[in-house]
mmCIF file of the C-alpha atoms, coordinates in Angstrom:
data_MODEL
# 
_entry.id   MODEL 
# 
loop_
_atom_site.group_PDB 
_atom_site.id 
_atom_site.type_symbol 
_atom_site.label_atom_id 
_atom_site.label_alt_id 
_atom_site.label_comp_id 
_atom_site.label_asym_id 
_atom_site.label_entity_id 
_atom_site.label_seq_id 
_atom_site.pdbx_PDB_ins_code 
_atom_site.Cartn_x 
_atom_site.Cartn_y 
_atom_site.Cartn_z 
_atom_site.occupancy 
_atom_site.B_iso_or_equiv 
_atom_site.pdbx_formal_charge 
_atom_site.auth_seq_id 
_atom_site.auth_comp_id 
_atom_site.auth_asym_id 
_atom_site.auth_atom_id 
_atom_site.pdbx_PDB_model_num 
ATOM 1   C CA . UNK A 1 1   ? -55.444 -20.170 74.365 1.00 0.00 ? 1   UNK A CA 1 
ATOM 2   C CA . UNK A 1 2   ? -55.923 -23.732 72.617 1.00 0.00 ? 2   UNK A CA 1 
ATOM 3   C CA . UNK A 1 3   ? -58.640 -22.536 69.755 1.00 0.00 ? 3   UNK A CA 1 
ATOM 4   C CA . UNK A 1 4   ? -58.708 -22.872 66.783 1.00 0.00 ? 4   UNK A CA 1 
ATOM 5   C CA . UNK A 1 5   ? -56.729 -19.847 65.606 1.00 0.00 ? 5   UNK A CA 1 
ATOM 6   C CA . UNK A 1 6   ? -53.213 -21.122 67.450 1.00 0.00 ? 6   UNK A CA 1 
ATOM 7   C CA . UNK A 1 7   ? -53.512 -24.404 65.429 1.00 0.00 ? 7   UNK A CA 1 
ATOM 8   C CA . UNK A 1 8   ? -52.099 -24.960 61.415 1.00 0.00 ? 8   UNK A CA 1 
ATOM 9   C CA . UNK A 1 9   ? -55.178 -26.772 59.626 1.00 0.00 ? 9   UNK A CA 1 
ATOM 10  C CA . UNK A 1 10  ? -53.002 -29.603 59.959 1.00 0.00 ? 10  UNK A CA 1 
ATOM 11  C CA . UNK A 1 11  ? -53.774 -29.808 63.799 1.00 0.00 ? 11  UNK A CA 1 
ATOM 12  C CA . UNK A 1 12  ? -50.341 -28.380 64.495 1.00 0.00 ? 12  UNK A CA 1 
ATOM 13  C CA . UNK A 1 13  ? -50.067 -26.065 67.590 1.00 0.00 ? 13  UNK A CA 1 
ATOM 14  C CA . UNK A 1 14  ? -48.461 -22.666 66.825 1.00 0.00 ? 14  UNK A CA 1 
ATOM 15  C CA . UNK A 1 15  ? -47.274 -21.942 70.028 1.00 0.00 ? 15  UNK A CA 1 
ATOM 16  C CA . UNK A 1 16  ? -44.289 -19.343 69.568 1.00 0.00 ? 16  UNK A CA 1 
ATOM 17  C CA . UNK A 1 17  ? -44.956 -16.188 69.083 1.00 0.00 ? 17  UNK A CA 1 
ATOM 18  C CA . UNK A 1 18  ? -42.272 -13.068 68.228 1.00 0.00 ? 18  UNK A CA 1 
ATOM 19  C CA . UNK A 1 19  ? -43.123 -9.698  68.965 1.00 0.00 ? 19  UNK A CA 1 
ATOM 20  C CA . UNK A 1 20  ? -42.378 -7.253  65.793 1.00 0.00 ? 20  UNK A CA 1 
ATOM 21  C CA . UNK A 1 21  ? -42.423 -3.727  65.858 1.00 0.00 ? 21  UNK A CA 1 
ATOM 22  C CA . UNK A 1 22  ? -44.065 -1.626  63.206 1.00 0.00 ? 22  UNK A CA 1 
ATOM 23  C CA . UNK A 1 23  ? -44.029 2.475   62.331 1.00 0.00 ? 23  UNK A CA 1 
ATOM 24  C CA . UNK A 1 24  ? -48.052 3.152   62.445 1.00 0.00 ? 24  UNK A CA 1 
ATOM 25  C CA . UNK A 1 25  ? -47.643 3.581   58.306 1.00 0.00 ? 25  UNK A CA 1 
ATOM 26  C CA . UNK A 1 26  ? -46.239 0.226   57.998 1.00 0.00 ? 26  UNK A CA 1 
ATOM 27  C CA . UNK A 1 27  ? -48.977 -1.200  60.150 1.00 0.00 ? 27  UNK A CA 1 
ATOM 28  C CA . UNK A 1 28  ? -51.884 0.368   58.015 1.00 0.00 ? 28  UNK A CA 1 
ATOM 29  C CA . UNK A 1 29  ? -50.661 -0.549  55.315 1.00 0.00 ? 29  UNK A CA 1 
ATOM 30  C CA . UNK A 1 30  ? -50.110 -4.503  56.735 1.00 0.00 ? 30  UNK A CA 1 
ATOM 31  C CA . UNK A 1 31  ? -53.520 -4.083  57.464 1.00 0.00 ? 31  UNK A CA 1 
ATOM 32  C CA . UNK A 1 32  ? -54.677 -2.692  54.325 1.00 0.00 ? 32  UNK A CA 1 
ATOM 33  C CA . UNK A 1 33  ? -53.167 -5.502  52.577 1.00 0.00 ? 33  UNK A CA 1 
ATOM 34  C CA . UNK A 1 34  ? -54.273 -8.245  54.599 1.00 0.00 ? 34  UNK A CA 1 
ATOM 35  C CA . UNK A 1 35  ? -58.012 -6.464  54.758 1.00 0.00 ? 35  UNK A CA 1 
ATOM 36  C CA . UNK A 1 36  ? -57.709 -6.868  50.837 1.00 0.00 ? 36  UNK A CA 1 
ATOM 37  C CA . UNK A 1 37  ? -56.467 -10.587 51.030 1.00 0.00 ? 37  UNK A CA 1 
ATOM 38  C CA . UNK A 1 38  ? -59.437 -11.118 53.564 1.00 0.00 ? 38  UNK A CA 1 
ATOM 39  C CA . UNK A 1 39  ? -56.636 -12.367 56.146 1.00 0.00 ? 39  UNK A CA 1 
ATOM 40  C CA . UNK A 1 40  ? -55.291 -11.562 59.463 1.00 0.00 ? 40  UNK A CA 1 
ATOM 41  C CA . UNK A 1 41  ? -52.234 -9.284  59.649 1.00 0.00 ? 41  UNK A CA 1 
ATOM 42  C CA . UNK A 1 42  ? -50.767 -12.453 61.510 1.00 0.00 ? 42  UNK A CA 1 
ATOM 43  C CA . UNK A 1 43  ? -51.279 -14.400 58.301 1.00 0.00 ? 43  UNK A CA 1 
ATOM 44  C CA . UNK A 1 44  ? -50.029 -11.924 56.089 1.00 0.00 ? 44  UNK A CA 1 
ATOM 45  C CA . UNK A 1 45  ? -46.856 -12.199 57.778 1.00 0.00 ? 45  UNK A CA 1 
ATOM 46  C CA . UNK A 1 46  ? -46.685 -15.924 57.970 1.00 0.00 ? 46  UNK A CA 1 
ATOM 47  C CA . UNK A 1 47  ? -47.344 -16.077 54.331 1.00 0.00 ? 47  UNK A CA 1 
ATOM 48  C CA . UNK A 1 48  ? -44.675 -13.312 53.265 1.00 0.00 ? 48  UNK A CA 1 
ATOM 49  C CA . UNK A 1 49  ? -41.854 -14.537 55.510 1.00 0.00 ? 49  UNK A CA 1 
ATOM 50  C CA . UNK A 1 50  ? -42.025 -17.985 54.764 1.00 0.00 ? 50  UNK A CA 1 
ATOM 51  C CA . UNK A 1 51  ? -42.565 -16.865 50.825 1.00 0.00 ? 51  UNK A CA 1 
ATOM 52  C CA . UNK A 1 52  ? -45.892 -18.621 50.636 1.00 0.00 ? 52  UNK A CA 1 
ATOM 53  C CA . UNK A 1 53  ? -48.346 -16.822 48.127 1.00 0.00 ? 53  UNK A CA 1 
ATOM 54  C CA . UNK A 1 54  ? -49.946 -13.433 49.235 1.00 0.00 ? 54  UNK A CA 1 
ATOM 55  C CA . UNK A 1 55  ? -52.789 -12.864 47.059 1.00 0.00 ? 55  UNK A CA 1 
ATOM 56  C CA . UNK A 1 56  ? -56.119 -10.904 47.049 1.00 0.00 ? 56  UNK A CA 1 
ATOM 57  C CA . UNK A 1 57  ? -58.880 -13.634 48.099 1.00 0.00 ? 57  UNK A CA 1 
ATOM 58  C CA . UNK A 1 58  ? -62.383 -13.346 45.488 1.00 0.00 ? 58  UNK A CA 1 
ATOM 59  C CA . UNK A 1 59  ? -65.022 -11.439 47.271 1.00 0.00 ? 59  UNK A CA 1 
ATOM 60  C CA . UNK A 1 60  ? -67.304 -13.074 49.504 1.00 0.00 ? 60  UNK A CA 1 
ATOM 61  C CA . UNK A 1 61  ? -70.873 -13.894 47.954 1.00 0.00 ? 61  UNK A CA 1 
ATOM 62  C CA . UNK A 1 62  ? -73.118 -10.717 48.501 1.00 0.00 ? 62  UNK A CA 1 
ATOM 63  C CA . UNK A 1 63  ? -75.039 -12.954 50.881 1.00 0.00 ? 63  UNK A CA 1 
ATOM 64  C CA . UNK A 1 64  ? -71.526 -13.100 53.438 1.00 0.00 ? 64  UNK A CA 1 
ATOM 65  C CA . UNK A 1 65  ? -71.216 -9.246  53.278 1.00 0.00 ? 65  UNK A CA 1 
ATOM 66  C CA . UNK A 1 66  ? -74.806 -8.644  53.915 1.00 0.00 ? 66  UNK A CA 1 
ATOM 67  C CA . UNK A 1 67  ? -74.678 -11.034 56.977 1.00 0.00 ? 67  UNK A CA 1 
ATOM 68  C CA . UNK A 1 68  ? -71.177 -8.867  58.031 1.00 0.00 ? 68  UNK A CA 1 
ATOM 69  C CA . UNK A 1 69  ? -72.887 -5.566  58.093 1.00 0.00 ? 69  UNK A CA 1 
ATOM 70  C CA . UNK A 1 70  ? -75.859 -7.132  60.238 1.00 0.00 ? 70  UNK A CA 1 
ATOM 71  C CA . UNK A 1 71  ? -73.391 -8.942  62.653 1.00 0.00 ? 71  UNK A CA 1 
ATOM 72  C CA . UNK A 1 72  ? -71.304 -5.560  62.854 1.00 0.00 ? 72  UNK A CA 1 
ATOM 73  C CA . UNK A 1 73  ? -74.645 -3.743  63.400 1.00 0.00 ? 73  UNK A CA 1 
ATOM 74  C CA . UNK A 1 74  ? -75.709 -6.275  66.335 1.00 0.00 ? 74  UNK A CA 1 
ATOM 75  C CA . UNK A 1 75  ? -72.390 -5.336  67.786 1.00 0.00 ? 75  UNK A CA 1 
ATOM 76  C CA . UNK A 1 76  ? -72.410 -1.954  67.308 1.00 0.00 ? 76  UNK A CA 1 
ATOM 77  C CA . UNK A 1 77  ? -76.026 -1.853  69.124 1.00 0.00 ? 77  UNK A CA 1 
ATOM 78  C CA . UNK A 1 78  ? -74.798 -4.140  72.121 1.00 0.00 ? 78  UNK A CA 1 
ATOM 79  C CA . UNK A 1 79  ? -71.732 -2.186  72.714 1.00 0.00 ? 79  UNK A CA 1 
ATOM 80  C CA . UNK A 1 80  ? -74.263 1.259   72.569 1.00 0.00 ? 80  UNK A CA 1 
ATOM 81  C CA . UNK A 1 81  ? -76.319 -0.690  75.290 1.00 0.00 ? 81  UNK A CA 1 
ATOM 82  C CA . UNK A 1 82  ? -73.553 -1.668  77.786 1.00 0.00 ? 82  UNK A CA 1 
ATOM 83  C CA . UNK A 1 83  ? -72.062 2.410   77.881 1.00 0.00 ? 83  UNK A CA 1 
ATOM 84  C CA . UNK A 1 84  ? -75.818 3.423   78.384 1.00 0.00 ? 84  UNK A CA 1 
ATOM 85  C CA . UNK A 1 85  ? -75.719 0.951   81.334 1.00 0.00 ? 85  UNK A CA 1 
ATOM 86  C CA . UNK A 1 86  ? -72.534 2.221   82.399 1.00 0.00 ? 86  UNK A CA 1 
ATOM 87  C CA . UNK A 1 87  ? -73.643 6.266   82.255 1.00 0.00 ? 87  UNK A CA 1 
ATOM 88  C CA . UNK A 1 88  ? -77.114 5.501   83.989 1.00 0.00 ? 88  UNK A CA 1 
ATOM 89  C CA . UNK A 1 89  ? -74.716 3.504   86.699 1.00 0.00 ? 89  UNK A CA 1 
ATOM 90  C CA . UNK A 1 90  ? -71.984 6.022   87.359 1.00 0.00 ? 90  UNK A CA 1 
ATOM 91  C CA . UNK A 1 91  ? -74.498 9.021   87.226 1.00 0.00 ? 91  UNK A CA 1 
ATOM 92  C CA . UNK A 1 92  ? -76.481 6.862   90.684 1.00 0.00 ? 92  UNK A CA 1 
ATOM 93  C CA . UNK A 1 93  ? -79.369 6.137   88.836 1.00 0.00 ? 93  UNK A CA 1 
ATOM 94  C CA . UNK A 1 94  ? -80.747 2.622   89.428 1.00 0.00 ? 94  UNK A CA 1 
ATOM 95  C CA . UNK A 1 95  ? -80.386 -0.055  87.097 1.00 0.00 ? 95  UNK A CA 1 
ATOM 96  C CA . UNK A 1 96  ? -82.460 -3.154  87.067 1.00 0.00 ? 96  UNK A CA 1 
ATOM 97  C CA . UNK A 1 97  ? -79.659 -5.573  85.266 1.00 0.00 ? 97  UNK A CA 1 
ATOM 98  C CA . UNK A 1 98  ? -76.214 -6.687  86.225 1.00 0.00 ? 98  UNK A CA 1 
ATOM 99  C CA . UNK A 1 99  ? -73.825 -4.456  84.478 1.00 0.00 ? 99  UNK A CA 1 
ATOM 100 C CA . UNK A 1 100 ? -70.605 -6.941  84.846 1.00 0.00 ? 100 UNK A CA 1 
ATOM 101 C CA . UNK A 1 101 ? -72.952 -9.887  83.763 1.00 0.00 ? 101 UNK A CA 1 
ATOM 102 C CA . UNK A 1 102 ? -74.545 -7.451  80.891 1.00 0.00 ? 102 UNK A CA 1 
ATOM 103 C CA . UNK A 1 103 ? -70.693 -6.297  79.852 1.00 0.00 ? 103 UNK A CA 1 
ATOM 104 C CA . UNK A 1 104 ? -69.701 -10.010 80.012 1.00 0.00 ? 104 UNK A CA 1 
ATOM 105 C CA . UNK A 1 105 ? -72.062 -10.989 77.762 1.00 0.00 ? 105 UNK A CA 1 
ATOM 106 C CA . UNK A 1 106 ? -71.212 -8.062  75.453 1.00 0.00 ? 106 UNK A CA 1 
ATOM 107 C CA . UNK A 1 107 ? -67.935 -9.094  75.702 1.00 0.00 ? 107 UNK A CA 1 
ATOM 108 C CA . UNK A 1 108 ? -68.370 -12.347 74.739 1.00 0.00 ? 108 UNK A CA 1 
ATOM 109 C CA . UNK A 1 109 ? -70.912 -12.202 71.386 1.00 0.00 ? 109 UNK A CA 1 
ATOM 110 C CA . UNK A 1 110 ? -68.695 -9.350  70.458 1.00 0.00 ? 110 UNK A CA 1 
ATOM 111 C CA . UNK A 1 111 ? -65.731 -11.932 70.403 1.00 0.00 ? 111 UNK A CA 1 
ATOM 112 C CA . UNK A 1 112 ? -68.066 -14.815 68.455 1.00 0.00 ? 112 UNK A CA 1 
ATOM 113 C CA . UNK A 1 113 ? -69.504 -11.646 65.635 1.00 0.00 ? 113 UNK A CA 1 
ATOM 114 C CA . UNK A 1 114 ? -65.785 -10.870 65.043 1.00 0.00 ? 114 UNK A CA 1 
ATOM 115 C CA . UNK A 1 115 ? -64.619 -14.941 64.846 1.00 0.00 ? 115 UNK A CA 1 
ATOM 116 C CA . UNK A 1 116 ? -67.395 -15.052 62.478 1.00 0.00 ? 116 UNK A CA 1 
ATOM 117 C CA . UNK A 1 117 ? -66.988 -12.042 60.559 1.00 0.00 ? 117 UNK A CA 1 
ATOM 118 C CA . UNK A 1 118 ? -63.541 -13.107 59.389 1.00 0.00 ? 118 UNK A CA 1 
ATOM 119 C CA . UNK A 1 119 ? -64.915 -16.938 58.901 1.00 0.00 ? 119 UNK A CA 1 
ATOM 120 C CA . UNK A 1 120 ? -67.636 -15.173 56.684 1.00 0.00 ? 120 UNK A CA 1 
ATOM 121 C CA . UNK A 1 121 ? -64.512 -13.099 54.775 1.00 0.00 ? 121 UNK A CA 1 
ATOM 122 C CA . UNK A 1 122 ? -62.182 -16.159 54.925 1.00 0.00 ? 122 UNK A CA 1 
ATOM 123 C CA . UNK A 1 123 ? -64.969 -18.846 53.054 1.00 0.00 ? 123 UNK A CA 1 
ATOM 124 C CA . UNK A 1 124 ? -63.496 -20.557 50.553 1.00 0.00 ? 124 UNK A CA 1 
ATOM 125 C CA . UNK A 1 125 ? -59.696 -19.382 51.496 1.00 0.00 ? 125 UNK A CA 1 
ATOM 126 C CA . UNK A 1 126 ? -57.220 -22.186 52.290 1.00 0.00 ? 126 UNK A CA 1 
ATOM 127 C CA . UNK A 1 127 ? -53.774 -21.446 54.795 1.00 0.00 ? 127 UNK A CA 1 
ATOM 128 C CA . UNK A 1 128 ? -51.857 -21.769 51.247 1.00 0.00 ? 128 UNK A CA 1 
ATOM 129 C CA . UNK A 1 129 ? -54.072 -18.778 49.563 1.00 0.00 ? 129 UNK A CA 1 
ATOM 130 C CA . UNK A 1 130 ? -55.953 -21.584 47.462 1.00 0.00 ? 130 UNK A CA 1 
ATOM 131 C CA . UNK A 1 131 ? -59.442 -20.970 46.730 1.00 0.00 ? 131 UNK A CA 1 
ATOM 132 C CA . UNK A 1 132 ? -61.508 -24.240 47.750 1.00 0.00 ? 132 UNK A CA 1 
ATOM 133 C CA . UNK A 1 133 ? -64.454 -23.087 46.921 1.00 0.00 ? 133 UNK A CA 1 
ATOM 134 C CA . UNK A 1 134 ? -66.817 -25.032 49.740 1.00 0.00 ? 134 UNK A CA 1 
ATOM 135 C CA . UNK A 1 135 ? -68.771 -22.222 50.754 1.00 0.00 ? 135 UNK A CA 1 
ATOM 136 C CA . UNK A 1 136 ? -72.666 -22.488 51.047 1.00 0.00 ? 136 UNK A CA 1 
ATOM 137 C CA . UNK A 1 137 ? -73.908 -19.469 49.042 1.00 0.00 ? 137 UNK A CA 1 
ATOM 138 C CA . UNK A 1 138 ? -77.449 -20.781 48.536 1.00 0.00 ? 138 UNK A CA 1 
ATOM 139 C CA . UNK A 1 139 ? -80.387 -18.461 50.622 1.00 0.00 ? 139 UNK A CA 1 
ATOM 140 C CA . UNK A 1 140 ? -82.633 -20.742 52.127 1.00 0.00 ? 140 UNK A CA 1 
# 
């Protein structure tokens, strides 16, 4: 813990957390609502229980959601790579690469494509629901 997700964007720590339970309907449809707000489900219920404003975010420029697909491709490939290493390994053929170190690394640029995913979905969104409007859109 410590990043930047457990911290307001006024520095403050958010360090409680309280477990709520959900019927799988109300879940989706949390989710469905913060997917169209381009927020976490986390956020979404910040927002609504301490009455801030809910609303749907703009869409990203066309240049965000083009990067999104690529980054969701990249992890879609790596995560088709680590099970083939896993198969050839548990079938007893040999493998020239680490599996562990191969899934680690998996692991890890999964984590950094879906942290920048949601910053790519989030540009421009401020913790009140304000749209700042800072976001580079310019190809280079």
């Amino acid at each position: 813990m410590g990043g930047a997700k457990t911290k307001r964007s006024d520095g403050v720590p958010r360090k409680i957390t309280h477990p709520v339970r959900f019927a799988v309907d109300e879940y989706e449809q949390l989710k469905n609502k913060a997917y169209q707000a381009r927020i976490s489900v986390s956020e979404l219920i910040r927002r609504a229980a301490l009455r801030r404003k809910v609303v749907e975010a703009p869409p990203p420029p066309q240049l965000n959601w083009k990067l999104y697909e690529e980054l969701n491709a990249i992890g879609v490939n790596l995560n088709q790579l680590v099970k083939g290493v896993n198969a050839t390994v548990k079938s007893g053929r040999n493998v020239n690469l680490d599996a562990d170190q191969l899934e680690n690394l998996v692991v890890g640029l999964t984590s950094q494509i879906k942290e920048t995913q949601m910053q790519l979905l989030e540009c421009g969104v401020s913790d009140e629901g304000e749209d700042e409007g800072d976001c580079e859109t310019d190809e280079k």
